[in-house]
Residue, then its C-alpha position, 0 to 999 in steps of 0.5 A: x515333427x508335425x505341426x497340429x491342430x486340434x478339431x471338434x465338431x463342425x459348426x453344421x453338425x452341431x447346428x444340426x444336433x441343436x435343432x433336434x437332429x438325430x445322433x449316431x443311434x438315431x435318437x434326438x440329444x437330450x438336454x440338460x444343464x451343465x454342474x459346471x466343469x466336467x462338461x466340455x462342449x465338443x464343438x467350442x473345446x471349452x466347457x458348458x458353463x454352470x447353469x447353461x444348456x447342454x446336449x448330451x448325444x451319442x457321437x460317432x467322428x467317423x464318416x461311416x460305421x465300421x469295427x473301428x468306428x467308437x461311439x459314445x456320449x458328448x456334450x454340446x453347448x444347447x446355445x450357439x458357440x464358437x467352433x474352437x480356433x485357437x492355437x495349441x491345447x483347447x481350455x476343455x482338455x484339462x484332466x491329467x492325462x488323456x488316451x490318443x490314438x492314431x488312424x489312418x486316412x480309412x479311418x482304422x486304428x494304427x495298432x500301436x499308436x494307443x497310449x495315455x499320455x500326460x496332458x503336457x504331452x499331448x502336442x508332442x505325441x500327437x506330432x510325433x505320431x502325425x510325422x509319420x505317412x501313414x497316420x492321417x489323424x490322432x482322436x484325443x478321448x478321456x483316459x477314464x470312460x473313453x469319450x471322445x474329446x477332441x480330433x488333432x491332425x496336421x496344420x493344414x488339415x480340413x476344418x470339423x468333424x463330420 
């Protein structure tokens, strides 16, 4: 099987977001403060401590707008965080199960690949689907409302998400 690593959004694009830039539908994020839990920051893969800033924007982690192209909301840090580095499952990830899907290297759907899975699964489909050729990477979203949460691809794989 493939070894994986997970992806969120590239420090220039949240720097960019942070800085008023515009998201997917040309509006500024607005920004709020986080409840606490249930609000994990697509760039450091943890979630928006209580009370701290947060940006809530329309994402598209796909390069160009296209029928497969999903967009919907994300929430960033307000402040500087860390990009997600670590190994195996990033803290944000921590529902019971989540929707994966894998696409190929131009961005479309490999049909057949969409499945909720456990949480403790994730890795392992996510590998199993990254073992085959024509699967380029696997888009992790919530199995519930279908935001995306986090990109997995091969180990040796380009850093962030555009």
């Amino acid at each position: 099987m493939a070894r994986i690593r997970f992806l969120g959004v590239s420090t220039a694009v949240a720097q960019r977001l942070r800085d008023g830039g515009p998201d997917a539908y040309g509006c500024a994020p607005e920004v709020t403060v986080s409840e606490g839990g249930g609000s994990p920051c697509r760039h450091c893969l943890d979630h928006v401590p209580k009370g701290a800033g947060m940006l809530v924007l329309a994402y598209r982690p796909f390069d160009a707008v296209q029928p497969y192209a999903e967009t919907g909301p994300i929430f960033l840090c307000a402040q500087d965080c860390a990009a997600w580095a670590g190994e195996g499952l990033p803290p944000a990830l921590d529902s019971a199960d989540y929707l994966l899907k894998g696409y190929t290297a131009d961005q479309r759907i490999r049909y057949g690949t969409g499945k909720v899975v456990p949480r403790d699964q994730i890795e392992s489909y996510a590998a199993s689907l990254l073992a085959r050729d024509e699967i380029c990477f696997v888009d992790v979203r919530s199995a519930r409302n279908n935001c995306f949460q986090a990109r997995i691809v091969r180990a040796d794989a380009a850093e962030g998400l555009s």
